[in-house]
N, CA, C and O atoms as CSV, one atom per row, in Angstrom:
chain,resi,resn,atom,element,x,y,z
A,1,UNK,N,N,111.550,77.891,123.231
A,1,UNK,CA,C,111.811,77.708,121.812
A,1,UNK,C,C,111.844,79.065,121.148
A,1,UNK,O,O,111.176,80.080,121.345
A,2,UNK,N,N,113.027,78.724,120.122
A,2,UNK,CA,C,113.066,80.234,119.297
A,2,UNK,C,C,113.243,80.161,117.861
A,2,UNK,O,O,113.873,79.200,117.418
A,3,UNK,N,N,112.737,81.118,116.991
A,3,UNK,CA,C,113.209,80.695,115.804
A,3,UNK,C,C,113.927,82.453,115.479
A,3,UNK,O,O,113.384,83.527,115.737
A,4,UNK,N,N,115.371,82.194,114.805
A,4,UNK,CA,C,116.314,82.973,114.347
A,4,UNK,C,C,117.019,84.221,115.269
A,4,UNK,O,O,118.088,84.132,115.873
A,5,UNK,N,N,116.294,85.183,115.220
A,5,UNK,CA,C,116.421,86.212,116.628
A,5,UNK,C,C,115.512,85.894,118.005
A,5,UNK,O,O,115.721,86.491,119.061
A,6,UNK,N,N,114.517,84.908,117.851
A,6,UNK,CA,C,113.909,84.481,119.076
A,6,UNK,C,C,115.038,83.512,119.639
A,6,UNK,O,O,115.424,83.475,120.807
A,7,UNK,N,N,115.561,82.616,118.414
A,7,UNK,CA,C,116.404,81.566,118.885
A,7,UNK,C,C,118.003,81.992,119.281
A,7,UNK,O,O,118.729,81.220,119.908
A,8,UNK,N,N,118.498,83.510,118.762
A,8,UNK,CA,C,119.417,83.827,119.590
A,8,UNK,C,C,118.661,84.407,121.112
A,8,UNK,O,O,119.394,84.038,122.029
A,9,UNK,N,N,118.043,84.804,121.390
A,9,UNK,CA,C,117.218,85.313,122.594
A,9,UNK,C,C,116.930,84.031,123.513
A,9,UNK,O,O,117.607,84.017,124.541
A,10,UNK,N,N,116.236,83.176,123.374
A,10,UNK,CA,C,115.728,81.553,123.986
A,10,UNK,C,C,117.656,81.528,124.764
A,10,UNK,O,O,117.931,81.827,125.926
A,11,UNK,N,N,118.683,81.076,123.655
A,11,UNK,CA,C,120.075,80.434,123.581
A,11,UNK,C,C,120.242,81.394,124.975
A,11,UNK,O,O,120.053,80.903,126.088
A,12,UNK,N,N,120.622,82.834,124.782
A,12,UNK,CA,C,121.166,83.656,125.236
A,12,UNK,C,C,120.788,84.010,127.046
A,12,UNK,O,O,121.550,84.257,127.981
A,13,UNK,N,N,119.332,83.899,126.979
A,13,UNK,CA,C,118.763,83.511,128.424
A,13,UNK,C,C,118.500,82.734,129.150
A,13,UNK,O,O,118.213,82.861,130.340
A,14,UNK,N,N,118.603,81.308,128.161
A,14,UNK,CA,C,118.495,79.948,128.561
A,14,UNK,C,C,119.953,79.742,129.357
A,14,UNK,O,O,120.054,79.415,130.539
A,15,UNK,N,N,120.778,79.941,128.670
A,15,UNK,CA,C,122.560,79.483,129.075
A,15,UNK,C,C,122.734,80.519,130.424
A,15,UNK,O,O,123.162,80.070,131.487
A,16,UNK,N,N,122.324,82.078,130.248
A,16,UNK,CA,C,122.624,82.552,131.127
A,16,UNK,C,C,122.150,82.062,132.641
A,16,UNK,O,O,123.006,81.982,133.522
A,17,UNK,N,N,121.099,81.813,132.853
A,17,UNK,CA,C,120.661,81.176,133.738
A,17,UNK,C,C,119.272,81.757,133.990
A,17,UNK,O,O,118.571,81.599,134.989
A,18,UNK,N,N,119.014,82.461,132.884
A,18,UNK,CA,C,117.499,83.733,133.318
A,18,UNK,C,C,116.313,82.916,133.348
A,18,UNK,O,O,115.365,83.295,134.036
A,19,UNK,N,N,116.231,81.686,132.596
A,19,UNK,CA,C,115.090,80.757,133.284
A,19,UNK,C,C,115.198,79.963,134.073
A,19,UNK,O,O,115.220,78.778,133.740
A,20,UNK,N,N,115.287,80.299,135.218
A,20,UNK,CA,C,114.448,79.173,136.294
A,20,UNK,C,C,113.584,77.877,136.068
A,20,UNK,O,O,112.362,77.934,135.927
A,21,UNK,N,N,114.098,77.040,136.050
A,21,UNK,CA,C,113.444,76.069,136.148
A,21,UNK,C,C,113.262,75.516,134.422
A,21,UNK,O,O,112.468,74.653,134.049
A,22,UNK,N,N,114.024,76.119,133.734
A,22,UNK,CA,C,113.653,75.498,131.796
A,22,UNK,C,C,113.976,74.298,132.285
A,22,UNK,O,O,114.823,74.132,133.162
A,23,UNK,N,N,113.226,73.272,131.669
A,23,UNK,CA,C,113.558,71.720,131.443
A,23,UNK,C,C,114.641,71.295,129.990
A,23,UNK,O,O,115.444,70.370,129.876
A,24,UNK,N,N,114.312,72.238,129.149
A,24,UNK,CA,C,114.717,72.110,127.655
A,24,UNK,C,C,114.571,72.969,126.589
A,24,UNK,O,O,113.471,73.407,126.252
A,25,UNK,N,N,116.439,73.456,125.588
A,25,UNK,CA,C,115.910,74.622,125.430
A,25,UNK,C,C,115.932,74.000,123.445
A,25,UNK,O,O,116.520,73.053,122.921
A,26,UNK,N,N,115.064,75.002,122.895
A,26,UNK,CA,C,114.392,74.485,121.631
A,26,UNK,C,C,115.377,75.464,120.595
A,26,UNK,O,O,114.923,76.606,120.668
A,27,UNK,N,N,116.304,75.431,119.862
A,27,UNK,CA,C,116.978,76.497,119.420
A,27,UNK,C,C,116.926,76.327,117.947
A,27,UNK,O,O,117.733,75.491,117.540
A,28,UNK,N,N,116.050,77.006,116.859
A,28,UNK,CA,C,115.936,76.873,115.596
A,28,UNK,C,C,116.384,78.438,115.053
A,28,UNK,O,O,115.912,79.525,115.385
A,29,UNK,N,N,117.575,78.090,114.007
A,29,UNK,CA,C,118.067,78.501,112.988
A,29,UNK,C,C,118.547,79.803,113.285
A,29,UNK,O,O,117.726,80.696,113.495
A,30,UNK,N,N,120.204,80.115,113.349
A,30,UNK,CA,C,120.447,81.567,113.898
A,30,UNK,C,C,121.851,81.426,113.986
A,30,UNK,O,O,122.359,80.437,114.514
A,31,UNK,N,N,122.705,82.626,113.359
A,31,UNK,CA,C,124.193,82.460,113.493
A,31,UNK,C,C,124.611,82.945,114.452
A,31,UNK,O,O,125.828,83.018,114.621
A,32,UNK,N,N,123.686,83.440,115.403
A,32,UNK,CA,C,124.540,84.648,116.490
A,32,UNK,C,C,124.424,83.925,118.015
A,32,UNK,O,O,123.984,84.344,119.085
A,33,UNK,N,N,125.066,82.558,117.578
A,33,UNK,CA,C,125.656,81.852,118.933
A,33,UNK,C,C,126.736,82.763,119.533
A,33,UNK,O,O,126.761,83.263,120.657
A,34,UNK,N,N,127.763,82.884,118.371
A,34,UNK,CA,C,128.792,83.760,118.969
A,34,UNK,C,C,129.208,85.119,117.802
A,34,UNK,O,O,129.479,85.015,116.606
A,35,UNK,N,N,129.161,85.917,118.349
A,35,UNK,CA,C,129.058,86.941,117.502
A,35,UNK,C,C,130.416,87.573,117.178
A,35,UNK,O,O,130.642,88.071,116.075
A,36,UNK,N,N,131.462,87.533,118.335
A,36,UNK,CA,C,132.946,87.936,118.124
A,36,UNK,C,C,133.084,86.836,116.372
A,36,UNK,O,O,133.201,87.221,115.208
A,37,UNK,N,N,133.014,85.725,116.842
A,37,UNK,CA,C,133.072,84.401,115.573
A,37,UNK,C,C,132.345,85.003,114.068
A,37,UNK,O,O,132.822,84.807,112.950
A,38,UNK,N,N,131.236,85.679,114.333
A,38,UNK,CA,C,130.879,85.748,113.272
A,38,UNK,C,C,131.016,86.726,112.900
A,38,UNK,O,O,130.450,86.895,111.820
A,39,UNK,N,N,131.691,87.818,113.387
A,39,UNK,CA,C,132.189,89.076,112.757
A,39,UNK,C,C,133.988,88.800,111.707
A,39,UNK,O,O,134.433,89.362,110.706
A,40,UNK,N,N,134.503,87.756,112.540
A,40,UNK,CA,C,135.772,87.398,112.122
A,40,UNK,C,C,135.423,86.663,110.704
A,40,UNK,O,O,136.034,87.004,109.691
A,41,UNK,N,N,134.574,85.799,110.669
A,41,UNK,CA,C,134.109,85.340,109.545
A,41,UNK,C,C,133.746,86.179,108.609
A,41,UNK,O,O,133.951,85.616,107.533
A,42,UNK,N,N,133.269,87.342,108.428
A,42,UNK,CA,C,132.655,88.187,107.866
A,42,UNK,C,C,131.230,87.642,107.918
A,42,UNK,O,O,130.854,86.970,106.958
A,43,UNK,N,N,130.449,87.845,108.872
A,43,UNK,CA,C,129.451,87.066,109.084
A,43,UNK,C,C,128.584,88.567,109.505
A,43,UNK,O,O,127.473,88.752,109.007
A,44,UNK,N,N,129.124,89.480,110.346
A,44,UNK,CA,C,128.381,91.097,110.625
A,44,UNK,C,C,128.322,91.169,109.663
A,44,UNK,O,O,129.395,90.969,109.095
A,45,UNK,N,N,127.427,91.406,108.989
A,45,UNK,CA,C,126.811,91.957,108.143
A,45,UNK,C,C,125.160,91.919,107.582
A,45,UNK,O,O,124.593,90.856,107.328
A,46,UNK,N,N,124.361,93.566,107.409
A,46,UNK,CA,C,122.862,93.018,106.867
A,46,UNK,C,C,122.214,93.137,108.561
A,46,UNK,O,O,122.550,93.916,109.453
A,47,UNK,N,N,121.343,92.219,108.567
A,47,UNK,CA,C,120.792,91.988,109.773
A,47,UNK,C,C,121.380,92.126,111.190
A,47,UNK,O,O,120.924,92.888,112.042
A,48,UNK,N,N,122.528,91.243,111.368
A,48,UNK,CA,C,123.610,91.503,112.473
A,48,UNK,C,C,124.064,92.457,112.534
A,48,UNK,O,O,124.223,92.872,113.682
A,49,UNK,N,N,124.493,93.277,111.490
A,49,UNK,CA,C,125.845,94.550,111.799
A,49,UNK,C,C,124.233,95.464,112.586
A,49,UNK,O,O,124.336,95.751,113.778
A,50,UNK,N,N,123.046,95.796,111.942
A,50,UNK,CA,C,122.065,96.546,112.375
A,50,UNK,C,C,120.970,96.119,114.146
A,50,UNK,O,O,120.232,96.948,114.679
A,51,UNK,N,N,121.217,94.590,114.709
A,51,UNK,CA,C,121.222,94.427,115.710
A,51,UNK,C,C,121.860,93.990,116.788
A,51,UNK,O,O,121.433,93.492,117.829
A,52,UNK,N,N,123.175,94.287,116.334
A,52,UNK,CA,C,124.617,94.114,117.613
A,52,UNK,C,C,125.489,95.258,116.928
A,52,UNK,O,O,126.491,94.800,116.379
A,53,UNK,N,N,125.359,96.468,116.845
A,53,UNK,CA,C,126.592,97.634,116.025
A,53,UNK,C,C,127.440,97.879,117.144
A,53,UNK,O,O,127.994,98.969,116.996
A,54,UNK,N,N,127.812,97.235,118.346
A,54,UNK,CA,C,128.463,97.578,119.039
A,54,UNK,C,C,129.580,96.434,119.442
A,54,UNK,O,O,129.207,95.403,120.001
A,55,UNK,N,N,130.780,96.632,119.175
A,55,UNK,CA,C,131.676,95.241,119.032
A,55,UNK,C,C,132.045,95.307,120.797
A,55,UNK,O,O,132.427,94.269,121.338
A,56,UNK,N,N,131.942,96.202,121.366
A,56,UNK,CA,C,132.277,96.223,122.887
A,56,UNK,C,C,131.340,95.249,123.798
A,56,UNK,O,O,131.633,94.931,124.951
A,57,UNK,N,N,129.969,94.751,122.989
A,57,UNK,CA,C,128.933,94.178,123.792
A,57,UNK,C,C,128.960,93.034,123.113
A,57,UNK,O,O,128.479,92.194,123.873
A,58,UNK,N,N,129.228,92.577,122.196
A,58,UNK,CA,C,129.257,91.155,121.403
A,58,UNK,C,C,129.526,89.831,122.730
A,58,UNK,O,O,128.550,89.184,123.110
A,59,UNK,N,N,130.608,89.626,123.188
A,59,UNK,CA,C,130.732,88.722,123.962
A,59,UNK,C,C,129.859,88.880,125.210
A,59,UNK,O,O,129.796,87.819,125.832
A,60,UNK,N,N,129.323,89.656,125.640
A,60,UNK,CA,C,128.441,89.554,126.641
A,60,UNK,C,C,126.859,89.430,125.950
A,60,UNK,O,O,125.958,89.246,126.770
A,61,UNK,N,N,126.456,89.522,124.453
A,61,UNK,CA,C,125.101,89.211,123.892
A,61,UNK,C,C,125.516,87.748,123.405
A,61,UNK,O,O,124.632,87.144,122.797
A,62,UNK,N,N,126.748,87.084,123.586
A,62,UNK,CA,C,126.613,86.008,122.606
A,62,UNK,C,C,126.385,84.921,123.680
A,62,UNK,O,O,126.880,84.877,124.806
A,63,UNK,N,N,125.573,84.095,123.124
A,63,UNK,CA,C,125.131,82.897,124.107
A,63,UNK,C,C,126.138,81.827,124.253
A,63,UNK,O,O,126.033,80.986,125.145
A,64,UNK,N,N,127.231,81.833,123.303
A,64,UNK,CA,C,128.581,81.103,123.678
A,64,UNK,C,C,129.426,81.248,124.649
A,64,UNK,O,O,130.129,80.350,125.112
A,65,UNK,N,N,129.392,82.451,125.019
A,65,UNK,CA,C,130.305,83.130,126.553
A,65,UNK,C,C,129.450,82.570,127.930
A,65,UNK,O,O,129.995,82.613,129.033
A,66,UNK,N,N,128.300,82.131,127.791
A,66,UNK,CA,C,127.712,81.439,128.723
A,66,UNK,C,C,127.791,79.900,129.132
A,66,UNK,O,O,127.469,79.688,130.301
A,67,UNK,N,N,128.204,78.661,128.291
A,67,UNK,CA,C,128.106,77.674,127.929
A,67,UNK,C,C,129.337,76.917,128.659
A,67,UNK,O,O,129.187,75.711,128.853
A,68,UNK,N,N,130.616,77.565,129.104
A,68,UNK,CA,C,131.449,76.848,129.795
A,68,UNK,C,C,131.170,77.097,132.004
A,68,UNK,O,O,130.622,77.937,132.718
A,69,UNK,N,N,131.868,75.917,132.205
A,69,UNK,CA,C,131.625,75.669,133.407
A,69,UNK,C,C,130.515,75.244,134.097
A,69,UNK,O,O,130.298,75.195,135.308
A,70,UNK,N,N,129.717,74.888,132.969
A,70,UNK,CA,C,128.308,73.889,134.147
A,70,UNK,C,C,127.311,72.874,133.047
A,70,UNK,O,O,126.994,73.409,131.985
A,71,UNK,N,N,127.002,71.947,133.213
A,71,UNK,CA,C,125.740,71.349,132.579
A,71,UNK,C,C,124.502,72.319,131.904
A,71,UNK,O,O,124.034,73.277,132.518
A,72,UNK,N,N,124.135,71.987,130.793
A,72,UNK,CA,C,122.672,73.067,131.089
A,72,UNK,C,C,121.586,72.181,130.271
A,72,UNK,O,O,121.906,71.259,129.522
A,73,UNK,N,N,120.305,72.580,130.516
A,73,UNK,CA,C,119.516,71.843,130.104
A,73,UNK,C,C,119.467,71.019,128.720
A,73,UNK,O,O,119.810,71.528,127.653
A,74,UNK,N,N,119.046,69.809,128.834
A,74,UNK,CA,C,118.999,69.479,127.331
A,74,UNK,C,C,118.628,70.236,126.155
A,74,UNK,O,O,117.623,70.946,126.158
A,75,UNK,N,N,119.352,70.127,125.194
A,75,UNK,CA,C,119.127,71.227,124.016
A,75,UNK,C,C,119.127,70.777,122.652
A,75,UNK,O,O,119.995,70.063,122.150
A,76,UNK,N,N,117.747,71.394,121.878
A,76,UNK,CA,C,117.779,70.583,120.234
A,76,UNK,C,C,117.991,72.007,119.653
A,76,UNK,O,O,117.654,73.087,120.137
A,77,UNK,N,N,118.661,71.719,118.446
A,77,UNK,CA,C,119.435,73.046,117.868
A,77,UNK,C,C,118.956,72.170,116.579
A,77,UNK,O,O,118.982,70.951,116.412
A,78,UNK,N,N,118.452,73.363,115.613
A,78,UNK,CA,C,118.174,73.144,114.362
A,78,UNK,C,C,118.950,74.505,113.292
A,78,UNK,O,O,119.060,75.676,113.656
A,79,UNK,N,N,119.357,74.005,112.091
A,79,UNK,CA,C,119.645,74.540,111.156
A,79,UNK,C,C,118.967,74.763,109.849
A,79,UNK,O,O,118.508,73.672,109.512
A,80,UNK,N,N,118.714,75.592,109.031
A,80,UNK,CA,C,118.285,75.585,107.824
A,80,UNK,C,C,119.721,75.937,106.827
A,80,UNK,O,O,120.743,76.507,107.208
A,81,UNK,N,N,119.409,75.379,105.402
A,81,UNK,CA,C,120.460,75.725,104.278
A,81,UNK,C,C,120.696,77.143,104.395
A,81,UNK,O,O,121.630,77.474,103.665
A,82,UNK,N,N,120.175,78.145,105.070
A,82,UNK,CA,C,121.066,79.523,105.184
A,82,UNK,C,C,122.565,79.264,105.284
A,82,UNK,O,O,123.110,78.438,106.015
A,83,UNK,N,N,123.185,80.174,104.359
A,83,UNK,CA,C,124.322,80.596,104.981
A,83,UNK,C,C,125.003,80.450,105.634
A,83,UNK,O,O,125.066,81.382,106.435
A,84,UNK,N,N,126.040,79.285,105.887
A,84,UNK,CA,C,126.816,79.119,107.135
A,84,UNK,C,C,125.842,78.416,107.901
A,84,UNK,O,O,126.542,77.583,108.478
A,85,UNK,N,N,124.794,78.247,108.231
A,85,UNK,CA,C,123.929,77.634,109.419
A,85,UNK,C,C,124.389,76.195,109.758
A,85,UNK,O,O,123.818,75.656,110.707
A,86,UNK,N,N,124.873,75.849,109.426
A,86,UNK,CA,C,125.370,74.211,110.027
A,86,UNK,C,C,126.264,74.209,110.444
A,86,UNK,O,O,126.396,73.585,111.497
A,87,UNK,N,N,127.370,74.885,109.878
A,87,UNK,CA,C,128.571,74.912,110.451
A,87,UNK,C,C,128.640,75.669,112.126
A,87,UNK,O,O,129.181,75.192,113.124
A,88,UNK,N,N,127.693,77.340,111.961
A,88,UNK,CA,C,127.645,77.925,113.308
A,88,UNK,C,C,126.839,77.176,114.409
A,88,UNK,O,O,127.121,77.370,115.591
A,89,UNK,N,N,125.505,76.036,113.926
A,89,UNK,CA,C,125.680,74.980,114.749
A,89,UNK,C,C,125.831,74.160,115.029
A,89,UNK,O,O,124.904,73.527,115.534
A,90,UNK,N,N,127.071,73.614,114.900
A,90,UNK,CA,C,127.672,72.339,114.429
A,90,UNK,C,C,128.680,72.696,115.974
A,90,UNK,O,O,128.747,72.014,116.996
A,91,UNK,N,N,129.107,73.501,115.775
A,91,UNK,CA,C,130.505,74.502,116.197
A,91,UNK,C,C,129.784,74.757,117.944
A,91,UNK,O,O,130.395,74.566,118.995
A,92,UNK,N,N,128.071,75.321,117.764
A,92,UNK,CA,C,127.557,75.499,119.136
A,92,UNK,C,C,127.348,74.358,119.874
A,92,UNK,O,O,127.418,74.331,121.103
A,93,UNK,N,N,127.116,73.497,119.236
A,93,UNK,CA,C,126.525,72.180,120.026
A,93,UNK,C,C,127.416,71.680,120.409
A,93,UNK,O,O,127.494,71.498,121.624
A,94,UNK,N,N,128.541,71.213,119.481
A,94,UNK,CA,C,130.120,71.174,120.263
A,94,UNK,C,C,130.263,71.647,121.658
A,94,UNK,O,O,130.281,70.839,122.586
A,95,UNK,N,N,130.377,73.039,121.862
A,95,UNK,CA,C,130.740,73.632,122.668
A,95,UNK,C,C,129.740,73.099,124.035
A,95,UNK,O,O,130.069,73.008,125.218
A,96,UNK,N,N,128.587,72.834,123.464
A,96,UNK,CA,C,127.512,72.532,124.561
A,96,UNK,C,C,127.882,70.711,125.060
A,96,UNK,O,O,127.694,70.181,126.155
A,97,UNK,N,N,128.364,70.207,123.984
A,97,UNK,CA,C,128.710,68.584,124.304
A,97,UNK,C,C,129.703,68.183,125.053
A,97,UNK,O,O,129.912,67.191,125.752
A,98,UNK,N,N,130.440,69.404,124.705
A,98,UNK,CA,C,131.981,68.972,125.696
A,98,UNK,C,C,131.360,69.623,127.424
A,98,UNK,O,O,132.219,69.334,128.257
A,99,UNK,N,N,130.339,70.259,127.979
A,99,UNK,CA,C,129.796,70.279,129.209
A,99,UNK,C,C,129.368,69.089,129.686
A,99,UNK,O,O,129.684,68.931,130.865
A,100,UNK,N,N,128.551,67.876,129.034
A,100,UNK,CA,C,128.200,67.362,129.204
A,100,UNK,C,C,126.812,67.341,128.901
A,100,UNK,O,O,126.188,66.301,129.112
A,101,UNK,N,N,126.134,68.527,128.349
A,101,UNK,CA,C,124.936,68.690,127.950
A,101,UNK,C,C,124.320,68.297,127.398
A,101,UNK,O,O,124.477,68.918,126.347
A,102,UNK,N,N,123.208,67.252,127.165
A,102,UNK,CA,C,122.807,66.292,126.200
A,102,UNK,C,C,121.789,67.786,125.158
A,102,UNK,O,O,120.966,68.663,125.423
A,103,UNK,N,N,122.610,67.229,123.835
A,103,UNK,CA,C,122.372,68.033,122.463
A,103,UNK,C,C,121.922,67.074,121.716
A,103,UNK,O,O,122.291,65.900,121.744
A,104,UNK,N,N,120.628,67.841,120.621
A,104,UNK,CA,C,120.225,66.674,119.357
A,104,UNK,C,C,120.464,67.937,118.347
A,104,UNK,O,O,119.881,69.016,118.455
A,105,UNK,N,N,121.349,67.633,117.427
A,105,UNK,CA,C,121.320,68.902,116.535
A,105,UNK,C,C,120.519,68.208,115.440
A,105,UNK,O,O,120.540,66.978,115.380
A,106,UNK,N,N,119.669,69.082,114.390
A,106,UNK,CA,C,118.538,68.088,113.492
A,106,UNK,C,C,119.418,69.659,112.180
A,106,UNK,O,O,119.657,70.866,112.176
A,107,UNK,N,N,119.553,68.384,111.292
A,107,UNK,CA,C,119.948,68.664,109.924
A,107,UNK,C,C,118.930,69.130,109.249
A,107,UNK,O,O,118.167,68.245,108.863
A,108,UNK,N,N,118.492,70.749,108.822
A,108,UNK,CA,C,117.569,71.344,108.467
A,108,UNK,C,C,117.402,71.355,106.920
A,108,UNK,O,O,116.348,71.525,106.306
A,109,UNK,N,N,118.723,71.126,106.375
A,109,UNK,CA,C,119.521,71.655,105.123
A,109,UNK,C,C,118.030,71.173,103.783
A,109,UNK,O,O,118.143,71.357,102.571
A,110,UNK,N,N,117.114,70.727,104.291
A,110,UNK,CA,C,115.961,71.056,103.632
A,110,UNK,C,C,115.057,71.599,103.278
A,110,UNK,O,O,114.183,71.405,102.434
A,111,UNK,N,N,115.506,72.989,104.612
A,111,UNK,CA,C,114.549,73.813,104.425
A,111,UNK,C,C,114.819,75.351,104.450
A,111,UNK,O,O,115.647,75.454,105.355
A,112,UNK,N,N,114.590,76.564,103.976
A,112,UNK,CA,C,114.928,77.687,104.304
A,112,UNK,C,C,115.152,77.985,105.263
A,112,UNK,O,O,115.193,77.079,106.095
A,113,UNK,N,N,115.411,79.314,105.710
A,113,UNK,CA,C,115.816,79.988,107.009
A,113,UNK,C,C,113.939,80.455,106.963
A,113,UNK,O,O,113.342,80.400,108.039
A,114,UNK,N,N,113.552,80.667,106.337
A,114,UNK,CA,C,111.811,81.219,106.528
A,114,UNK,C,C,110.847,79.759,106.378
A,114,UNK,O,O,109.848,79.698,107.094
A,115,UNK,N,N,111.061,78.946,105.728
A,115,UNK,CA,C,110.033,77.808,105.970
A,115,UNK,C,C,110.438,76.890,106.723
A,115,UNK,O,O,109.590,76.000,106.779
A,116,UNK,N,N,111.822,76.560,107.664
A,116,UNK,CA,C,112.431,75.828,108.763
A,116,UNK,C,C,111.173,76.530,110.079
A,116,UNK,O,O,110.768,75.736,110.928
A,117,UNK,N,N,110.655,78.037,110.115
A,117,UNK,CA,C,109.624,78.359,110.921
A,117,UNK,C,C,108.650,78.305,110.199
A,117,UNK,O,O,107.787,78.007,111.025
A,118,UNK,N,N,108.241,78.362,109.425
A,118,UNK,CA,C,106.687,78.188,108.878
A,118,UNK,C,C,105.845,76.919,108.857
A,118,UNK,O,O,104.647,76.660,108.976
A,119,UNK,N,N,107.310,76.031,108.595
A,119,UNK,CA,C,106.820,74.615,108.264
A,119,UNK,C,C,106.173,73.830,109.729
A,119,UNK,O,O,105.371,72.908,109.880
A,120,UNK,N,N,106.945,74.686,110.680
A,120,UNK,CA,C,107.092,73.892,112.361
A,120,UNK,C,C,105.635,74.007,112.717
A,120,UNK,O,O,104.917,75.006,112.660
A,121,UNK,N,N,105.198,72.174,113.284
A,121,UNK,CA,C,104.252,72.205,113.386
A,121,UNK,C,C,102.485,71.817,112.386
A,121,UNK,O,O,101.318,71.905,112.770
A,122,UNK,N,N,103.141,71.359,110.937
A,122,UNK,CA,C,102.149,71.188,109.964
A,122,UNK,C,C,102.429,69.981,110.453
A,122,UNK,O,O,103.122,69.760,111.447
A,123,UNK,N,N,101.693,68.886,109.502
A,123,UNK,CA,C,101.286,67.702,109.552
A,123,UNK,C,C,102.878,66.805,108.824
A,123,UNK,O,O,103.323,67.434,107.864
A,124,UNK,N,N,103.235,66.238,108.975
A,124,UNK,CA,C,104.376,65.664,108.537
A,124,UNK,C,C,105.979,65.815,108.347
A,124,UNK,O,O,106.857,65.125,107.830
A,125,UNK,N,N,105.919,67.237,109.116
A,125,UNK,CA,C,107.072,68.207,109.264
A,125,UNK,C,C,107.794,67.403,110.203
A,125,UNK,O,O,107.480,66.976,111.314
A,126,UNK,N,N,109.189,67.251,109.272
A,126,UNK,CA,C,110.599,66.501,109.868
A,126,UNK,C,C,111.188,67.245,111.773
A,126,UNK,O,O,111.195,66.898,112.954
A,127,UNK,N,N,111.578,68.388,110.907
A,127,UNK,CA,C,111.117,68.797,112.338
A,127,UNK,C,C,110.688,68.980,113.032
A,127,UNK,O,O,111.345,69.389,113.990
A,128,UNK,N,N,109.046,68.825,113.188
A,128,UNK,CA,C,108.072,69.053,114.520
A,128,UNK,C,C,108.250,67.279,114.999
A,128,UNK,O,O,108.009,66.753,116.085
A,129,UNK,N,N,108.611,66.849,114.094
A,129,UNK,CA,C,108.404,65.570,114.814
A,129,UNK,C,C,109.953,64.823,115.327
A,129,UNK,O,O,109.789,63.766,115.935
A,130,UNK,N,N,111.329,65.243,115.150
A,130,UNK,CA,C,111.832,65.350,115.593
A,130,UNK,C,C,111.874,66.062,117.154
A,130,UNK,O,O,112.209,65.309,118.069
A,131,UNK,N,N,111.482,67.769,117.558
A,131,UNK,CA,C,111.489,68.355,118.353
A,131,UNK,C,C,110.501,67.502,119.091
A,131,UNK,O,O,110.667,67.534,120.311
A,132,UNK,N,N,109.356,66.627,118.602
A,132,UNK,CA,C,108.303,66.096,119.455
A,132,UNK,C,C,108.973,65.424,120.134
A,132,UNK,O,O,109.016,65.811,121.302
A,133,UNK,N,N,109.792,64.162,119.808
A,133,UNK,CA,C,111.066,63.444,119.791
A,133,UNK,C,C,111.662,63.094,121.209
A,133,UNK,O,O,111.511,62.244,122.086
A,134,UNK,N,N,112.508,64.345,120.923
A,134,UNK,CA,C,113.155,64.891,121.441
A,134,UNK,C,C,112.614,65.237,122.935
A,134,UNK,O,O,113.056,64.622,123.905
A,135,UNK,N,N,111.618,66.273,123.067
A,135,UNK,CA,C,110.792,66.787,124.051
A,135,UNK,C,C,110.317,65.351,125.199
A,135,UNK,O,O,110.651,65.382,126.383
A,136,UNK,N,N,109.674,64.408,124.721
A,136,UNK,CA,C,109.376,63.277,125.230
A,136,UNK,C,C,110.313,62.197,125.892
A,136,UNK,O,O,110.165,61.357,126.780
A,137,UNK,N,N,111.712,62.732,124.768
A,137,UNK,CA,C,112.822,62.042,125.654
A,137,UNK,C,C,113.824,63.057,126.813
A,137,UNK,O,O,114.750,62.612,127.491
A,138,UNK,N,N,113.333,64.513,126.801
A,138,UNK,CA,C,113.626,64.839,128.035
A,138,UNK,C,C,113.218,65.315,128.323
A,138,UNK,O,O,113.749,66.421,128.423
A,139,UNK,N,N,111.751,65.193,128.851
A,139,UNK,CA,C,110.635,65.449,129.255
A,139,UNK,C,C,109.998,64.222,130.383
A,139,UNK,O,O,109.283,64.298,131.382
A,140,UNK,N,N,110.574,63.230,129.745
A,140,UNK,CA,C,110.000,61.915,130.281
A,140,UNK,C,C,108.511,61.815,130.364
A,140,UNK,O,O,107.984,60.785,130.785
């Protein structure tokens, strides 16, 4: 599980194949599924342009260049009302559904990009109890 730059990091090593043995990967709130995409968007910018400044490495940091040609573990992808965030995973989970990959994407649009992680885990939080959910149904 990751939240924003953990959750491009989790995406990015999960798809590649760098965990061994993940059962399920936890992906909360982050535009840099694909980064070629979000530079075209005008999306580099701020945070991104200062931790990817190199457009030669984009498709090999983006966790979308990993996602075709095989199944990969079940995956819950969450969004917050940031910026574009539904649409960039709306667009990832796609990409992960047409593998065959069983995806739960959870509609965040209630919560910030900073309290979508703060909130995870209190007592009544939509999403911890979704991800609980989730976990139990592929977890068995």
């Amino acid at each position: 599980m990751g939240h924003s730059a953990g959750c491009h990091l989790v995406a990015l090593t999960g798809l590649r194949g760098g965990l061994p043995g993940v059962a399920a990967l936890i992906l909360d709130d982050t535009r840099a599924y694909d980064l070629e995409a979000l530079a075209r968007s005008g999306g580099m910018a701020g945070v991104y342009a200062r931790a990817f400044p190199d457009p030669a490495q984009w498709r090999a940091l983006s966790p979308v260049t990993y996602v075709e040609g095989r199944k990969h573990p079940p995956t819950f992808i969450a969004h917050s009302r940031a910026k574009a965030r539904a649409a960039d995973a709306q667009a990832f989970a796609g990409r992960l559904k047409a593998t065959g990959t069983r995806v739960t994407l959870f509609d965040g649009s209630a919560y910030s990009h900073m309290s979508i992680n703060r909130d995870f885990g209190t007592e009544g939080d939509a999403l911890t109890a979704a991800v609980m959910a989730f976990l139990r149904a592929s977890l068995g």
